[in-house]
N, C-alpha and C positions, 0 to 999 in steps of 0.2 A: 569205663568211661561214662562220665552224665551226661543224658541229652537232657534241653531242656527247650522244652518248648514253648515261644512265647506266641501269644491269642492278642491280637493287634484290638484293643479297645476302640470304642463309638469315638472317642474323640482322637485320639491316634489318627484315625483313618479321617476322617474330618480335620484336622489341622493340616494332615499331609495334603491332600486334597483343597481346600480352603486360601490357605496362604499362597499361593502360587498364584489362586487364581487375582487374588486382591493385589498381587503386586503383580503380575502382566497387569490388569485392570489399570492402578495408577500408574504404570509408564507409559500405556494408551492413552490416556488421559494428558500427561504434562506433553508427551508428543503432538496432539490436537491443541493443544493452547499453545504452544511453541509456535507450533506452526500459523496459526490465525495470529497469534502478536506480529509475525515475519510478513505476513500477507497485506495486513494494515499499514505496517509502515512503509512497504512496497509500495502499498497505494498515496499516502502521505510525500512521498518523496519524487513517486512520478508525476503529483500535483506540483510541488513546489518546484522542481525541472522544467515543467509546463510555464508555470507563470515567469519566471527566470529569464526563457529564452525568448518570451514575447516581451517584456520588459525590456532586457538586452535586444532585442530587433527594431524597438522604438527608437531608443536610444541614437542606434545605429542610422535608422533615417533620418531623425532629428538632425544628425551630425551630417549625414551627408547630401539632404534634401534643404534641410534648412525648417523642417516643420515635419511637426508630425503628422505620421499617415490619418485619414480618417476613416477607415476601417479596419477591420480585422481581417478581412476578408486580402485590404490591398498588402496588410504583412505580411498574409501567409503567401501569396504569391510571388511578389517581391524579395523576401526576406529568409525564402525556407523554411517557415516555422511548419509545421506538422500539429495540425490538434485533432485530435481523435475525438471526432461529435457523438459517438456513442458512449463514450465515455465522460465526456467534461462540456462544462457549458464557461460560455466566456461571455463575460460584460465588458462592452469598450464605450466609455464613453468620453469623447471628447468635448472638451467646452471652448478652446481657443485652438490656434495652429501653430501655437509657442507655448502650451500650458501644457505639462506632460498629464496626458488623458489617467483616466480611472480604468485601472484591468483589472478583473473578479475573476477567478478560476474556481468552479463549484463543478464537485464530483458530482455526476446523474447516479 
């Protein structure tokens, strides 16, 4: 019977070694941009929820007040609306009490 025996070359052992590493590497990689694209629009959608349900809250006074509120402040009491100050900034600004006001919602 022949043995034979084989002597694993410089690049053998480097390929085996090498390639494993480079593809965990890029599926760390596409998993971390996955994940920050998910994160962003998490954020994009909790803004645009935000502006929505103060919009919708106007709305609702308007209709049921007859005018709309003059601050932000008397929606969210009134109205239920929840804005999270560490998080988002709001611009209210009204010009008339039959003109539906200007709402700005900018992520801090």
């Amino acid at each position: 019977m022949r043995r034979s025996v084989f002597k694993k070359s410089a690049w053998d052992t480097l390929r085996s070694c090498v390639i494993p590493i480079i593809f965990t590497a890029a599926m760390t990689g596409m998993v971390i941009f996955g994940l920050r694209q998910v994160e962003a629009s998490s954020r994009a959608e909790g803004l645009r929820i935000l502006e929505e349900s103060i919009y919708r809250a106007v709305a609702k006074c308007y209709a049921v007040e007859g005018s709309y509120p003059d601050t932000i402040e008397y929606v969210e009491s009134q109205y239920s609306v929840h804005i999270d100050r560490s998080k988002y900034a709001v611009h209210y600004e009204i010009f008339a009490s039959n003109i539906l006001p200007e709402i700005t919602v900018i992520e801090l």
